[in-house]
C-alpha positions in Angstrom: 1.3 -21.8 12.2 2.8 -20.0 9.4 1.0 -18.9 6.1 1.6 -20.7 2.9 0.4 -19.6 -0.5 -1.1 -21.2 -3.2 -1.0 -19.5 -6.7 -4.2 -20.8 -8.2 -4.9 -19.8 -12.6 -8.3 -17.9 -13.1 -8.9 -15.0 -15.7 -6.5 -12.6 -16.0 -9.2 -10.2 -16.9 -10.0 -9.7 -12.9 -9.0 -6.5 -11.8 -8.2 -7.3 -8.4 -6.2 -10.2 -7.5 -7.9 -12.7 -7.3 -5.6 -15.2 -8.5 -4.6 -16.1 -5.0 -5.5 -18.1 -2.1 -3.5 -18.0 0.9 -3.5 -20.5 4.1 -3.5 -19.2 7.4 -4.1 -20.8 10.4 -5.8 -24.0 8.7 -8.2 -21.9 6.9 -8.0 -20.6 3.0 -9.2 -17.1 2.4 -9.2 -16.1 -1.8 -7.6 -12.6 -2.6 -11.0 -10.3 -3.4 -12.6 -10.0 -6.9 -13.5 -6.5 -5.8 -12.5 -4.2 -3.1 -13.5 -5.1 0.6 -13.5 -3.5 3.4 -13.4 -4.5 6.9 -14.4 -2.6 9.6 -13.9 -3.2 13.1 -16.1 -0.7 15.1 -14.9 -0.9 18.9 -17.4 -1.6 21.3 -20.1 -1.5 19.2 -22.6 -3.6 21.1 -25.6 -5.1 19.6 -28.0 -2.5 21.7 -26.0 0.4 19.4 -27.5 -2.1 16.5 -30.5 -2.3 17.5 -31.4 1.5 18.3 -29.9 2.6 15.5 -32.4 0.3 13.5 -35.3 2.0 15.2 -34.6 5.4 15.2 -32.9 5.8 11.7 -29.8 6.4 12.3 -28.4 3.7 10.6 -30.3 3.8 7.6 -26.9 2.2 5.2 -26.2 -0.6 7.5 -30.3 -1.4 8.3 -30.0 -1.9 4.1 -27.6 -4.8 4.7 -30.9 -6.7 6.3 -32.6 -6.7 2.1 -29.3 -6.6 0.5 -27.0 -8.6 2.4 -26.7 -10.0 6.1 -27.7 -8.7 9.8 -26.7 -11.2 12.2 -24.5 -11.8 15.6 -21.5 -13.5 16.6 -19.3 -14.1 19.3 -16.0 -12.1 20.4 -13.3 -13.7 22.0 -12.8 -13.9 25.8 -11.8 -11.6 27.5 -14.0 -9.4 25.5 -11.1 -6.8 24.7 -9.5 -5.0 22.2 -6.0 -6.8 21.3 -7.4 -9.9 22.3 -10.1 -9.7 19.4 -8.6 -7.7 17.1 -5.7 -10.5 16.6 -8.7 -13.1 16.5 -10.2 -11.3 13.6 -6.9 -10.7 11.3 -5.8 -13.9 12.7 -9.1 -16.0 12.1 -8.5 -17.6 14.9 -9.1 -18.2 19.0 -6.3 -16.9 21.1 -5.3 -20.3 21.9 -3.7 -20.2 18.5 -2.3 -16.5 18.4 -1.5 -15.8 21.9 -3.2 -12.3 22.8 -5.4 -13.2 25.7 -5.3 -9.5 26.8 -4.0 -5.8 26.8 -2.3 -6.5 29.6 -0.7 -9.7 31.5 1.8 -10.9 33.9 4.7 -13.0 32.6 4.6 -15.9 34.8 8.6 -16.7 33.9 9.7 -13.2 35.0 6.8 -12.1 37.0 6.7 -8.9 34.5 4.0 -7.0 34.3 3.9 -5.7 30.8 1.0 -3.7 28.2 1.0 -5.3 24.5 1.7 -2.7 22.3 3.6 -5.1 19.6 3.2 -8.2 17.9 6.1 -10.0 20.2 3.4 -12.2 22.1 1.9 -13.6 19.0 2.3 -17.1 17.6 0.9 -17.2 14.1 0.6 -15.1 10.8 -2.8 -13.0 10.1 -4.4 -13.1 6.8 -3.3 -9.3 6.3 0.3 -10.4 6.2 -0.5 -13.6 4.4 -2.6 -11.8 1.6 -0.4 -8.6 1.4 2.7 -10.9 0.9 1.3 -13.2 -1.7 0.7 -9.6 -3.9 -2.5 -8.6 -3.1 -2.7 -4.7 -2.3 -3.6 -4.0 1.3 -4.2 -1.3 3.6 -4.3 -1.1 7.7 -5.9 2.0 9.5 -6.1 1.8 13.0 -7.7 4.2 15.6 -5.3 3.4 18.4 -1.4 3.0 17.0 -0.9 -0.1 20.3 -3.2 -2.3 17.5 -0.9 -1.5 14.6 2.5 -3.6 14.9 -0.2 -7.0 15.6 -2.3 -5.7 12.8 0.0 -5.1 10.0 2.6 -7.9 11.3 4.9 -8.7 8.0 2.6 -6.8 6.2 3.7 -5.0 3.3 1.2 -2.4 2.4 -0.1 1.0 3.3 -0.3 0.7 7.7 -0.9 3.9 10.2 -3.0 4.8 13.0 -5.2 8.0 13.0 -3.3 8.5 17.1 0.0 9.1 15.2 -1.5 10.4 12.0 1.2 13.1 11.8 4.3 10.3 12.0 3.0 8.4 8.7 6.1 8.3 6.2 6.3 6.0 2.7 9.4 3.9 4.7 7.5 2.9 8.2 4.2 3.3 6.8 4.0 3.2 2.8 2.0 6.6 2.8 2.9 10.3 3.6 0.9 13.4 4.2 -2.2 11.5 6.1 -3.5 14.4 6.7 -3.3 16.0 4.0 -5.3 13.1 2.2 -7.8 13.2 5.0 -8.1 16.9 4.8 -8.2 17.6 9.0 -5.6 17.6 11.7 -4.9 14.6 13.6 -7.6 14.6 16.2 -6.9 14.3 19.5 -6.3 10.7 21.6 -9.6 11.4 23.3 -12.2 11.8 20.7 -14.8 10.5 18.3 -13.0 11.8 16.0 -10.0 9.8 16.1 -12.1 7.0 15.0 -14.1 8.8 12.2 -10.6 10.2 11.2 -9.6 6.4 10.2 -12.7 5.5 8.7 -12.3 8.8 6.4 -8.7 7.8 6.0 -10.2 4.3 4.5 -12.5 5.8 2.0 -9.5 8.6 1.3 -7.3 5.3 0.3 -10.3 3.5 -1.5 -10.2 6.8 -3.5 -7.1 7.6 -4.5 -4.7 4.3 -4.1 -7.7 1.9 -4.7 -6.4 -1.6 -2.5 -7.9 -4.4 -2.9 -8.1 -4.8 1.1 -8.8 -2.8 3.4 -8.9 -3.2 7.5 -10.2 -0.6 9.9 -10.4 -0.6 13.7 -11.8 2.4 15.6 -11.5 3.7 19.4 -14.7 2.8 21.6 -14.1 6.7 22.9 -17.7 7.1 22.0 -19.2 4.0 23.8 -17.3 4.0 27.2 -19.2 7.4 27.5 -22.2 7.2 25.7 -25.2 4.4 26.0 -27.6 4.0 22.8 -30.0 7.0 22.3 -27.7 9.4 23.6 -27.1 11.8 21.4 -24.0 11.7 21.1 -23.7 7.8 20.3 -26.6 8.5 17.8 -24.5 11.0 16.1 -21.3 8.8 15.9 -22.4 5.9 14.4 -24.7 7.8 12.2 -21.2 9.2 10.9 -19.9 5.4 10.8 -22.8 4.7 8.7 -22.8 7.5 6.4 -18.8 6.2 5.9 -20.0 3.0 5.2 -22.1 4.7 2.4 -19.6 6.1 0.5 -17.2 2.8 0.8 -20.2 1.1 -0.6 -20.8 3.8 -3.5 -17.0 3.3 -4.0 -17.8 -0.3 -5.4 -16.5 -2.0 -1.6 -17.8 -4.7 -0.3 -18.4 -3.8 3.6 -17.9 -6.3 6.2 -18.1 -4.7 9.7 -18.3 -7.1 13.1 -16.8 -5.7 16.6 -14.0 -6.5 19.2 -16.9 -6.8 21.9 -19.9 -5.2 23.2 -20.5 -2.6 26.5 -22.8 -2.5 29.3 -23.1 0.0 32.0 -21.1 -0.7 35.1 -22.7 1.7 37.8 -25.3 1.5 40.6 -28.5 3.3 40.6 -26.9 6.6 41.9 -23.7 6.6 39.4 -21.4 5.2 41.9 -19.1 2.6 39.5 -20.1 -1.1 41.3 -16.8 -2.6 41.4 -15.5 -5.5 43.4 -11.7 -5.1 44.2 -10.8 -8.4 44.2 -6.9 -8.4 45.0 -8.0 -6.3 48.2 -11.2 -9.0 49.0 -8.6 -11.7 48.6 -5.7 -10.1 50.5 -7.8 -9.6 53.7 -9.7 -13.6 53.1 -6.4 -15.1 52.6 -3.5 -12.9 54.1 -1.8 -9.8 52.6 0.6 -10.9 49.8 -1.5 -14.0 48.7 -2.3 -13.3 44.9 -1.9 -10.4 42.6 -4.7 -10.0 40.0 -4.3 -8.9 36.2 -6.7 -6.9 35.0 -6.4 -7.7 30.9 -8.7 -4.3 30.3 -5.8 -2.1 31.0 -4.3 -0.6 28.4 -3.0 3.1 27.0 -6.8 4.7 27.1 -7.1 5.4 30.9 -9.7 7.4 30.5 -12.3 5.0 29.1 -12.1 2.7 32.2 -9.7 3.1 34.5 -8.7 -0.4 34.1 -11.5 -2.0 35.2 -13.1 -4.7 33.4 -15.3 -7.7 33.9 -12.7 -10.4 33.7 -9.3 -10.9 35.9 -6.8 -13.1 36.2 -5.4 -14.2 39.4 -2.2 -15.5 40.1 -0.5 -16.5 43.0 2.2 -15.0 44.7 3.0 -17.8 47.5 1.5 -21.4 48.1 -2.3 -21.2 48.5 -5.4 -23.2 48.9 -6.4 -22.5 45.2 -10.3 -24.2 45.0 -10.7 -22.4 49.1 -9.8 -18.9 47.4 -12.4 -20.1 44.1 -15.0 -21.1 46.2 -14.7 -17.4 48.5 -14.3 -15.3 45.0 -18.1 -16.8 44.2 -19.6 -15.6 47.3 -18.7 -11.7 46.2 -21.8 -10.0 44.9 -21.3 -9.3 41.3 -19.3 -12.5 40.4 -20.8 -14.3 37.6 -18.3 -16.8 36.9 -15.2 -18.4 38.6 -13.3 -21.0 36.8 -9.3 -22.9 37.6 -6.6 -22.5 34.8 -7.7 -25.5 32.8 -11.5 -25.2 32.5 -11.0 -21.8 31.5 -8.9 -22.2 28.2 -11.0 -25.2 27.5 -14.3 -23.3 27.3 -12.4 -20.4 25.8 -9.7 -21.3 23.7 -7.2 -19.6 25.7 -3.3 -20.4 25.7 -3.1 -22.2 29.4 0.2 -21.1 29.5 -0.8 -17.6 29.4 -3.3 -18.4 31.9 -3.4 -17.4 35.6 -4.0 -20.0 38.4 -7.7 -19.5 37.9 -9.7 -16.7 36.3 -12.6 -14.6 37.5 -15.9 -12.8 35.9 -18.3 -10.3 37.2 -21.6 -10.1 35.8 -22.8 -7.7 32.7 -23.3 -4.4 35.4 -20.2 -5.3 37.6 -16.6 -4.5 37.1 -13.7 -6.4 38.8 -10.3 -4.8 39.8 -7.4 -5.6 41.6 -6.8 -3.0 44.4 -8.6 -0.1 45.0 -5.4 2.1 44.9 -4.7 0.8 41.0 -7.6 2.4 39.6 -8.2 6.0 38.8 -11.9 7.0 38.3 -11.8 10.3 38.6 -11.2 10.8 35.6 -14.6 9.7 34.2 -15.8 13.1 34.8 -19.1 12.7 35.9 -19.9 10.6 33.3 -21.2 6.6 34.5 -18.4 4.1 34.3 -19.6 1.3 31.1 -17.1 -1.5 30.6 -16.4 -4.7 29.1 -14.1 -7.8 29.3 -16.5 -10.3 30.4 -19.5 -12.5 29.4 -22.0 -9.4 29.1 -19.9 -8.0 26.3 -19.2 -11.0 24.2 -22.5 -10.6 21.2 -21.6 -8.6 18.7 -22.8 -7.2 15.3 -21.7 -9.6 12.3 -22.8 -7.4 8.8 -22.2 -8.0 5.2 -23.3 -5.9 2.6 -23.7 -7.9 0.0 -25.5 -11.0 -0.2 -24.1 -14.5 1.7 -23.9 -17.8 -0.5 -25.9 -21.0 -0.3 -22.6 -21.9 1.4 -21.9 -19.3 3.8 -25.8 -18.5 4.3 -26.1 -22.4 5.9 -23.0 -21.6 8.2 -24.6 -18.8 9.3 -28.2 -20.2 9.8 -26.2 -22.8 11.9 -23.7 -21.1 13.5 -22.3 -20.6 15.8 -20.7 -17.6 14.5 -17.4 -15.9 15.9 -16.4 -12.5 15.3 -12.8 -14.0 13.6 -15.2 -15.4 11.2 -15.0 -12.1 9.5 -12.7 -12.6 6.6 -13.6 -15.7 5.8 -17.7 -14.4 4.9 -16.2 -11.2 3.4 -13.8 -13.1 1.3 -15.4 -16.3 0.8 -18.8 -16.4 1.7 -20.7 -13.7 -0.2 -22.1 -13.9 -3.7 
């Protein structure tokens, strides 16, 4: 579905434009009446949340409890990146946009191919809606395989902190990133690369002043880090204190996440995976299936591809509810659903969908074959994952105040993550 806009009269007095409403995906979303930010912090699950509560480190966004709204929602399934991050600028379930993964098989070709562009996608985002009808927006991604779905037809400022250094006024609408963030690009592999585009959003805020504002970090820091290490505590205390100043900058702050993380590893740090392509090749005959893993994506490191959702497809004729009923017998599988059940209870595009679909449990990963993942590069740190059920509450925080409206959607719920802009645009006081 396309957007329309709708040029509605109100005082011409209003410094930002609020004069418009745009329609995207059946719902309305009104240009802000004062800058808003939203910030998508990358596996920031609710246990992050909740420490940070207790311990202080999260003093600004504890505030939003008095001041405005504390409360959870649900991501998108799989719980991944793309998949959620086109649900939020999308407002929608990825039955409507398309993005059911970072990675798929094209059942027509039998491709495999990594979404790093906004060909897959079926709709318009509110970004492109909002920045089209006038309104002044800004994108600043963490990882530059989000920007092309992120800023699709979006005029506006658009870069990724990954290719900082690349940013010219043509492609991007802004030069000399790092000049106006005052530090080097970081490196791909970093907290910083995510507090580099959070900076970069309260660098814009400052000195080009749009009236909206999206930001998606890395989940570097989570994959590697479980709450109250100190190292977590001291990256989303940064995140915070960012938050801070984009408040102090008159913003309004909306910040929700493209899923949660749990810890994938046995008692001894061994990752506790189940390779299902191998468990089903030796069940079922070599050959039989070949199994997606929608995890994968550019950031090797973080994972090595292993998730807690797959996709299997097959490759020949096969006994499809035999090789269902053998994938629930595995230890570690949660959840084992056909092609049609699965985009029902998901809002999945079924014809994106593999023959049936597969979830391990919140402390089990699932792969494909043992020789497709790389671990060893976790350096001695325990693997902690996402993709499935385990990972789909997340944070959903306003920082100023909901209204009667908005407060009794909330109160009922349930809430989704893609829910977002409609609160931050619509819903708050």
């Amino acid at each position: 579905m396309t957007a329309s806009v709708a040029e509605l009269q109100t005082d011409s007095r209003t410094q930002f434009a609020s004069a418009t409403i745009v329609e995207v995906n059946g719902r309305t979303y009104a240009a802000p009446k004062r800058p808003t930010v939203v910030i998508v912090v990358d596996g920031f699950d609710p246990a992050y949340l909740e420490h940070g509560f207790a311990n202080g480190t999260l003093p600004t966004l504890k505030s939003f409890g008095q001041s405005g709204f504390v409360g959870l929602a649900d991501c998108s399934i799989p719980s991944t990146t793309n998949t959620n991050n086109t649900s939020i600028v999308t407002g929608a379930p990825p039955a409507v946009h398309g993005i059911n993964g970072n990675y798929y098989l094209d059942a027509d070709t039998g491709e495999e191919i990594m979404i790093t562009d906004a060909s897959r996608l079926r709709c318009g985002t509110i970004l492109g809606a909002l920045g089209r009808a006038g309104v002044h927006t800004a994108v600043v991604t963490a990882k530059d395989k989000l920007l092309k779905v992120l800023a699709y037809q979006m005029p506006g400022i658009a870069f990724s902190s990954e290719h900082a250094h690349l940013a010219n006024l043509k492609a991007n609408g802004v030069e000399d990133v790092e000049a106006l963030v005052g530090r080097p690009q970081p490196d791909q592999y970093s907290a910083d690369l995510s507090l580099f585009a959070l900076d970069a959003g309260v660098a814009l805020l400052s000195a080009f002043k749009p009236s909206l504002i999206y930001l998606s970090t890395s989940d570097y820091v989570q994959h590697k880090h479980a709450p109250g290490e100190p190292e977590a505590d001291a990256f989303h205390h940064a995140v915070d204190a960012v938050v801070a100043k984009l408040i102090a900058l008159g913003a309004t702050v909306a910040i929700t996440a493209d899923h949660g993380m749990n810890d994938k590893s046995t008692a001894d740090g061994t990752p506790k995976v189940v390779y299902l392509e191998d468990e089903l090749d030796a069940r079922f005959g070599a050959g039989a299936v070949r199994v997606i893993c929608p995890i994968a994506d550019p950031f090797v490191r973080h994972h090595g591809a292993l998730g807690s959702f797959v996709r299997v497809h097959l490759r020949k004729p096969g006994d499809i509810p035999a090789m269902m009923a053998f994938c629930r017998t595995l230890p570690g599988i949660e959840l084992v659903l056909d092609k049609q059940d699965v985009c029902n209870q998901f809002d999945l595009p079924l014809d994106r969908e593999g023959d049936f679909a597969v979830f391990s449990d919140r402390h089990t990963v699932v792969g494909a074959r043992r020789q497709d993942h790389d671990l060893s590069q976790l350096a001695g740190h325990r693997l902690r994952s996402h993709g499935g059920l385990g990972e789909q509450k997340v944070p959903f925080l306003m920082s100023r105040p909901l209204n009667a409206e908005y407060r009794k959607r909330a109160a009922d719920g349930p809430l989704h993550n893609y829910d977002i802009f409609d609160f931050a645009l619509n819903g708050v006081e």
